[in-house]
N, C-alpha and C positions, 0 to 999 in steps of 0.2 A: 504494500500500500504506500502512495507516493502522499509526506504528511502537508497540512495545509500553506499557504505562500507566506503566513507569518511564520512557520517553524523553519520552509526554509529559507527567508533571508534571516533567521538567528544563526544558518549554520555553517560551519567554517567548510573551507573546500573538500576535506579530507571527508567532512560526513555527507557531502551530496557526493563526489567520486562515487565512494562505496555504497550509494543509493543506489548511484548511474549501474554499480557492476550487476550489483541483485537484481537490477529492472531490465536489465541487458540491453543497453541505452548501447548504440555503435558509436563511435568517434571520442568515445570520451576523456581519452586521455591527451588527446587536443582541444580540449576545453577548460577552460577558466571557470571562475568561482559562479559569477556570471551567468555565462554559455551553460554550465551545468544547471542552473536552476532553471532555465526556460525551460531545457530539456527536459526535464520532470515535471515541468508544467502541463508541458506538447503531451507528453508520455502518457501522464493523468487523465490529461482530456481525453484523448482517446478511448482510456479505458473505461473503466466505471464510473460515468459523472454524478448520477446520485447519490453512491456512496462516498465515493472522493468530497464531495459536498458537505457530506455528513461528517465527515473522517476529522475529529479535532486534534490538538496536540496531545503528546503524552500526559496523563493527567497526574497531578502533584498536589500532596497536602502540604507542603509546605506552609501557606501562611494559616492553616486549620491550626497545625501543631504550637504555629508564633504565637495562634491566639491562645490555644489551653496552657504553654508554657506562661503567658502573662498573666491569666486567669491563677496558677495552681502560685505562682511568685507571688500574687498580691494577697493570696489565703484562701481561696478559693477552693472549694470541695468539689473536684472535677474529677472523671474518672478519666486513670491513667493508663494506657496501653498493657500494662504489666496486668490489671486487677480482669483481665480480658480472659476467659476459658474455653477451651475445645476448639469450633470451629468458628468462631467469633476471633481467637487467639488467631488460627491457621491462616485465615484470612488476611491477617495484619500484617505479619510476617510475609507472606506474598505479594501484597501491595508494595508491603515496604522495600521487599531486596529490589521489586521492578522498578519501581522510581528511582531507588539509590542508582539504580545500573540503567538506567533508562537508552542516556548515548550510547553506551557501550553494545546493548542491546542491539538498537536499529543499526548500529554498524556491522553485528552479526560475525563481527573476526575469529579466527579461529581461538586465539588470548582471550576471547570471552565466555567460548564456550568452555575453554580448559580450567577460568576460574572457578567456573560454576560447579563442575568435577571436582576441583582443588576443595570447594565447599562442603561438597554431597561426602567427600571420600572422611572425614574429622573435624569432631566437633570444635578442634581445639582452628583449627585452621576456618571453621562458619565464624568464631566467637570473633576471630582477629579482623576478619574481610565483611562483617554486619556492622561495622559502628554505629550506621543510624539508626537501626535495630535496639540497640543494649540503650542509646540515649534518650530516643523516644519514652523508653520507660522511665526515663529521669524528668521529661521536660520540667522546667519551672521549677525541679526541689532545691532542696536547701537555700534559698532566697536569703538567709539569715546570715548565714557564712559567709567568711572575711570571701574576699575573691585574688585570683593571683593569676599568672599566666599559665594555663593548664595545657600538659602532653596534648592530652586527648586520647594518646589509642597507647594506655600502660597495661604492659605483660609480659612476659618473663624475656623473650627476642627482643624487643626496643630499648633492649641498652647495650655497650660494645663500644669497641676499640675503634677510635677514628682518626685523623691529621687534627692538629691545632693550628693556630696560626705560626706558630715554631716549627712547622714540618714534623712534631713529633708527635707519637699517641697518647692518647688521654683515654679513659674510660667515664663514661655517662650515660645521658638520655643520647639517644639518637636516631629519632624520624619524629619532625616536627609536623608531618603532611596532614595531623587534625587541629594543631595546637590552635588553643583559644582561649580569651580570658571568660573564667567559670569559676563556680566556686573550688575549692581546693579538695573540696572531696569526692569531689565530681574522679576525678584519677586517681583515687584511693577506693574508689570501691569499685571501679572497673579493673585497677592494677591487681587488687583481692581474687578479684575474679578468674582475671588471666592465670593468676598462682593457681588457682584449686580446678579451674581443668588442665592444666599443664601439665599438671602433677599428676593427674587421675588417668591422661590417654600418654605422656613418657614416660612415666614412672610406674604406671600402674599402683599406685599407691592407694590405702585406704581412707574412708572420710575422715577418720580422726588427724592422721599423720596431714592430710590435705589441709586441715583448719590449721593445726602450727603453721604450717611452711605462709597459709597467708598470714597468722598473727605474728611469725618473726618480719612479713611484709609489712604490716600498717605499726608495728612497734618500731621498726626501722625508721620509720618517716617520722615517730614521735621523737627518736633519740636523735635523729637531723635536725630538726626543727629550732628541739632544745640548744644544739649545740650552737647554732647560727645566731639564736636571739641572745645566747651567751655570748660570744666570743665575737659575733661580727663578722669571721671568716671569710664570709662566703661569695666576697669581690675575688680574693683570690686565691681561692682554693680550685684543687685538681688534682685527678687522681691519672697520678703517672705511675711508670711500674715499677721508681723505688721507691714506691710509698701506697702500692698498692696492696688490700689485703693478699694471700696465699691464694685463695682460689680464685680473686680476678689476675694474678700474675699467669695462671697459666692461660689466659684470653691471649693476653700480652705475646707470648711465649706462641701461641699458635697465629698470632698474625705477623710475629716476624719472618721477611723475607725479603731477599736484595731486592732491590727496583729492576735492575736489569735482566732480571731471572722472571721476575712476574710479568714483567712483558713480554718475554720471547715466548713464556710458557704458556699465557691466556689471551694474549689479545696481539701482536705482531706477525703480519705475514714476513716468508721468509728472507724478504728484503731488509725490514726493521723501515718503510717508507708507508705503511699503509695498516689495516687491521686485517686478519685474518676473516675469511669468512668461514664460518660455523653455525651452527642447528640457534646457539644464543645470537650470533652476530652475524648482522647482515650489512656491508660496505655497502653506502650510497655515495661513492667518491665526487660524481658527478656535483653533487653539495656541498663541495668545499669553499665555495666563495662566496654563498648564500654561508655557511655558517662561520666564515671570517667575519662578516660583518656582525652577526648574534655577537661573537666573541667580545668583538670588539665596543657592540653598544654596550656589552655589560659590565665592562671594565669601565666604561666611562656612565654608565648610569649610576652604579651602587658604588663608585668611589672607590673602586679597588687597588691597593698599591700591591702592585706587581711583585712576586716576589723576583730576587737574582735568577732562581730554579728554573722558571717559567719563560725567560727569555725575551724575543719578544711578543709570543702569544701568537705565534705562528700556528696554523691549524693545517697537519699533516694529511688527517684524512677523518673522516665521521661515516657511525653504524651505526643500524639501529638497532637495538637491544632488546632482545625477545626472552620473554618466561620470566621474568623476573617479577617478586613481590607477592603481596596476599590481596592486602587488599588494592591496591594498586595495578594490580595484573589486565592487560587488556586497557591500559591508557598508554600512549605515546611515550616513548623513554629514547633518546638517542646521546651514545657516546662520542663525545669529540675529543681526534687524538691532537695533542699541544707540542710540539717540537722544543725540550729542551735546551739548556744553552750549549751541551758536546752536539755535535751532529751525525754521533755515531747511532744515535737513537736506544740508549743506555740510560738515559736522564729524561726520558719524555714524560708528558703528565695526560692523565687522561680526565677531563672535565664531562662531568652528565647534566644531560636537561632532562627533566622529568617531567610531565603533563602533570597541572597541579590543580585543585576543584575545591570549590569552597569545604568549609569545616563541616562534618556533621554534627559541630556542638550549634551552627549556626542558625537562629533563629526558637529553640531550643532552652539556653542558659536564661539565668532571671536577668531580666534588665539592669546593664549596668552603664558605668560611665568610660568605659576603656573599651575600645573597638581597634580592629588592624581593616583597614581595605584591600581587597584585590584577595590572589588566592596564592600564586609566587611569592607576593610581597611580607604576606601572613606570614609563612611559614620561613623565610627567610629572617623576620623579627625575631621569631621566636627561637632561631637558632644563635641568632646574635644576642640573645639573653639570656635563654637557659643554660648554656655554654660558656665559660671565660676562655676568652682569646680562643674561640673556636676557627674553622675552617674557613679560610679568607674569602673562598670563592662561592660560597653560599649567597644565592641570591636570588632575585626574582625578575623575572622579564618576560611582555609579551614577544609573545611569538605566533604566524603563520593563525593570527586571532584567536590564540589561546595565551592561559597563563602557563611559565612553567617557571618548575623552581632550576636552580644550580648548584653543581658541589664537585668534590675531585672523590674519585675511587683514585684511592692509594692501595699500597701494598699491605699496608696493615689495618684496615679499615675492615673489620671483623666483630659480626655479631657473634651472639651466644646461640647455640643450640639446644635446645630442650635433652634433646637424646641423648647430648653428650653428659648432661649435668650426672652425677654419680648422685642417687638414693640419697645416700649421708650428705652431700652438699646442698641439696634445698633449700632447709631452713638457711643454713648463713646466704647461702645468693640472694632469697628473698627478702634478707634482711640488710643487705648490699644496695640492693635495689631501691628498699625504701627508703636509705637516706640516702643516697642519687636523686630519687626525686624530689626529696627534701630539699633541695639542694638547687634544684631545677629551681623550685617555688621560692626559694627564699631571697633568686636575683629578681623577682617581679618588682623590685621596688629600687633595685639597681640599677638597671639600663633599659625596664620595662616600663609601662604605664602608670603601673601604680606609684599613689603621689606619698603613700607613708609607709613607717617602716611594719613591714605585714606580718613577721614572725610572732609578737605580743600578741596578734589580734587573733593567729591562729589556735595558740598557745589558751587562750579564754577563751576561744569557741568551741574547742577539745572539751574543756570541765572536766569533769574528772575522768581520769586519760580509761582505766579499766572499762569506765560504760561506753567512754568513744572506740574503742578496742573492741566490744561488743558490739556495735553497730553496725560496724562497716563487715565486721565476719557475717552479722546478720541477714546484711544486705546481698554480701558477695554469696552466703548459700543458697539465699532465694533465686540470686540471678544466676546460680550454677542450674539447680534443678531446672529455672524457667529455662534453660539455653539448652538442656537436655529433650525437651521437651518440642522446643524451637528447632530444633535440629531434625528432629522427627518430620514435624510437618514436611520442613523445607526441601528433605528425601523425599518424599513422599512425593510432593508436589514436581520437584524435577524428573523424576522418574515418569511423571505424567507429562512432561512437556512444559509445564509452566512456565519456563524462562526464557522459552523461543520467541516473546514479544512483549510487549507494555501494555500499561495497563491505558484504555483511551476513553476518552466520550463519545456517545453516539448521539447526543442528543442537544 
């Protein structure tokens, strides 16, 4: 079905293309953004005109949810998606993954369908790739609580080994692609949650050992918290690896490797002049002067000082990056390779653009007075705040009419794996974990929006820390079972076809 002429002049070339391929439009790869949409115009008319007539855009609650989040913020006794049962729940849940995935959808890629698999196959893998799922069930709580710059999507993968702006590794938060300012508990009791299925489908672990490893998670974030509103710390502090605990030293330890080893062995054709091409990596060399200039506006947008490393920001060759991510999978990702200052191509650096979409806290959290615009730009703040002296090249820019964010894959830029964690190490990782995000939250009033100092505030929103320690376990078993539960349908429903289109109006 070809969608109405306001959906497609909202749509960038790449989504009428891939309309053109499905509608089996001829000529279309000599056509513009343009020439494509008449062509779907022509195409439509031909076909079905009553229908097509009828045929509205993808349909979206969006500003439904803005209202019941502002309604449940100001006190309001609203029912929330979570208090939903049976086929009233199932319903929601499939409304919801189709809207969250709506583009991705009508584009039909093969990244799209393999997420949806990536979904259907573990629960621990639906929990990570539904965030607007798990928040819907929040909208508008906690109204009351202090607010800070929030991850957004905490669980036991999004923290790891990355560059600083030192060229050297650090261990932290790292994937800013939900961040938003929320209340602070909003990431503690989604971060709870990631622990206790984590642990339930890698560990196989039982409910009780599952509730420690989240309460060494949210006692983690109490003994960060404290430490920060004691000592001040936390402008500059950083966990490098002679000063990291034992078991994030061996993170450390698994993402060391030479620079000129990890390039010859993952990404350089045999030249060392271009990228390999691979089942991940697909060279579009032809784009190299289309993406000098990306390069090059982004160093002059976001104020980047150049490192020496970096040269002069020469762009050797660029691919597109296939399979990667969770929830991310099936959005646009391309790596650009950067010509270092030897020209043996020993020293090169590799920068990624990644397709970036608003927050799924957006619309959502209680009305506050700190906002980031754009969807690059978001996520790029929040790396420059949760982060000290993070990663230079982190940033945001449009592009080809989308947002996307920027960053360098380096050699030692390595998450954690679930699989690898040993049994006996859970509890301490999780409790690693929670004051990293501690840590995260506590620069929101450092180089973030917030205008005072926010560790006091959270510290007296806590009360007494054992009921707040009860809470969030509280919350995170409800949201386990409800995700067990969620998971069901969401099989169930793919298994019948469900996610082969959107959800529309006819009427």
């Amino acid at each position: 079905m070809i969608p109405d002429d306001e959906t497609l002049a909202r749509a960038t070339r790449r989504d009428l293309y891939d309309l053109a391929k499905r509608s089996g439009i001829p000529g279309r790869s000599t056509l513009g953004r343009d020439g494509l949409a008449e062509a779907l115009r022509a195409h439509r008319a031909d076909g079905d005109a009553p229908t097509a007539q009828r045929m509205a855009a993808p349909t979206s609650r969006m500003e439904s949810f803005r209202e019941l989040a502002q309604q449940r913020a100001a006190g309001g006794m609203v029912l929330l998606p979570r208090l939903l049962t049976d086929n009233d729940r199932r319903l929601h849940v499939r409304q919801t993954v189709r809207e969250d995935h709506s583009t991705r959808i009508m584009q039909g890629s093969e990244e799209t369908a393999a997420k949806f698999e990536k979904l259907a196959a573990s629960r621990y893998s639906f929990h990570r790739g539904t965030c607007l799922l798990f928040y819907r069930d929040l909208a508008g709580e906690d109204a009351l609580m202090p607010t800070v710059l929030a991850l957004g999507d905490v669980h036991p993968e999004n923290f790891g080994v990355m560059p600083s702006s030192d060229n050297v590794p650090i261990f932290g938060v790292n994937d800013f692609d939900e961040a938003y300012y929320a209340p602070f508990t909003w990431d503690i009791k989604r971060g709870a949650t990631g622990f206790l299925v984590a642990a339930d489908e890698a560990a196989g672990l039982g409910r009780k050992r599952r509730r420690r490893i989240a309460r060494c998670f949210v006692e983690g974030y109490v003994e960060g918290i404290r430490t920060f509103a004691r000592d001040g710390s936390e402008g500059d502090h950083q966990i490098r690896r002679d000063n990291a605990p034992k078991l994030i030293r061996k993170i450390f330890d698994a993402a060391e490797e030479e620079r000129h080893k990890w390039l010859a062995s993952d990404y350089h054709d045999e030249y060392g002049q271009g990228f390999r091409s691979s089942r991940k990596l697909v060279p579009v060399t032809s784009r190299r002067e289309e993406f000098q200039d990306l390069v090059d506006r982004l160093v002059r947008e976001q104020g980047i000082e150049v490192p020496e490393r970096a040269g002069r920001m020469r762009v050797k060759d660029v691919a597109i990056r296939k399979g990667q991510g969770t929830a991310s999978l099936g959005l646009d990702r391309y790596y650009v390779l950067i010509e270092g200052r030897r020209a043996d191509a020993t020293d090169d650096l590799i920068l990624e653009f990644k397709q970036a979409r608003r927050s799924a806290l957006a619309g959502l959290v209680p009305p506050s007075d700190f906002a980031v615009d754009g969807a690059g730009e978001r996520i790029a703040h929040a790396q420059s705040v949760q982060l000290v002296n993070g990663d230079v090249f982190y940033g945001g820019i449009e592009f080809d009419g989308r947002s996307f964010m920027s960053r360098e894959r380096a050699p030692y830029r390595e998450s954690i794996d679930v699989e690898d964690i040993g049994k006996k190490d859970w509890p301490g990782y999780a409790r690693i974990c929670g004051r990293s995000l501690a840590h995260a939250h506590s620069l929101s009033d450092e180089s973030g929006r917030i205008d005072h100092d926010v560790e006091p505030d959270i510290l007296a929103a806590m009360g007494p820390v054992e009921l707040f320690v009860d809470d969030m376990l509280r919350y995170a078993e409800e949201a386990d079972d409800r995700l067990r539960r969620d998971h069901e349908y969401f099989v169930a429903d793919f298994e019948l076809g469900a996610f082969r289109d959107v959800d529309r109006a006819f009427r």
